[in-house]
C-alpha positions in Angstrom: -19.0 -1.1 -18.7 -17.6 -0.2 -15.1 -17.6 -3.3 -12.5 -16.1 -4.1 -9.5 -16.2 -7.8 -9.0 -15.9 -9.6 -5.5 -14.7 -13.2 -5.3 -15.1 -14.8 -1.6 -13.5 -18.1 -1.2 -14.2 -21.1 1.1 -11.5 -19.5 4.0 -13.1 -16.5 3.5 -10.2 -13.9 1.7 -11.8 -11.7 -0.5 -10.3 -10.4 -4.0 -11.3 -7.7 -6.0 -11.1 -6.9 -9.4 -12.1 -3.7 -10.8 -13.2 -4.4 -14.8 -13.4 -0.9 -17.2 -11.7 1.2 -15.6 -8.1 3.2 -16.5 -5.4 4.8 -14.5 -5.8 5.2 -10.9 -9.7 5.2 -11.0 -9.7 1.8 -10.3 -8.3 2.4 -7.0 -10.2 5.2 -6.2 -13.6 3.2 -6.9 -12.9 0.1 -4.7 -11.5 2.3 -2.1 -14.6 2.3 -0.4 -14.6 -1.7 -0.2 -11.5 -1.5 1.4 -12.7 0.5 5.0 -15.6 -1.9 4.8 -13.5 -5.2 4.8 -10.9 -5.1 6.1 -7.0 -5.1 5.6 -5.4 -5.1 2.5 -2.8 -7.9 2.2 -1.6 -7.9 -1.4 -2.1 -5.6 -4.2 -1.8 -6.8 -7.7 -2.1 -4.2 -10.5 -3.3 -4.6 -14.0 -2.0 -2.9 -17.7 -5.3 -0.5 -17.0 -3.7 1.0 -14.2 -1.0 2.4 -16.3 -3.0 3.8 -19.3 -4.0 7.4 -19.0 -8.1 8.0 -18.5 -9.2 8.6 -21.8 -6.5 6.9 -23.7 -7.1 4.3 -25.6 -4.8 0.2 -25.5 -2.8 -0.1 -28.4 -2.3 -3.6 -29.7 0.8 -4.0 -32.5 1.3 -6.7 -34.1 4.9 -7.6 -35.8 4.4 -9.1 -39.3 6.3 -11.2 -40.6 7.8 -9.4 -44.7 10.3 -11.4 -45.3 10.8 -14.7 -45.9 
């Protein structure tokens, strides 16, 4: 499931976190937000925004044969 979630603290800076997405729709999607609220002061990107749209996260796992 898509979300864009919007935390607002007590001094009032916003954060934004874009949940389900991959690749660059993430910042495409909360673009909008971004007119509508102001400046942008940092910009912290996630794994997500690296995958390809469509592909899926590949987890390994090293186990441990000998010994």
């Amino acid at each position: 499931m898509k979300q864009i979630v919007i935390d607002i603290a007590d001094d009032g800076e916003l954060k934004i976190e874009t949940r389900g997405f991959s690749g660059r729709a993430c910042v495409a999607e909360s673009h909008f937000l971004k007119d509508l609220l102001g400046k942008e002061t940092a910009r912290q990107l996630t794994p997500a925004y690296y995958q390809r749209q469509g592909q899926k996260e590949v987890v390994k796992k090293h186990l441990n044969l000998c010994g």
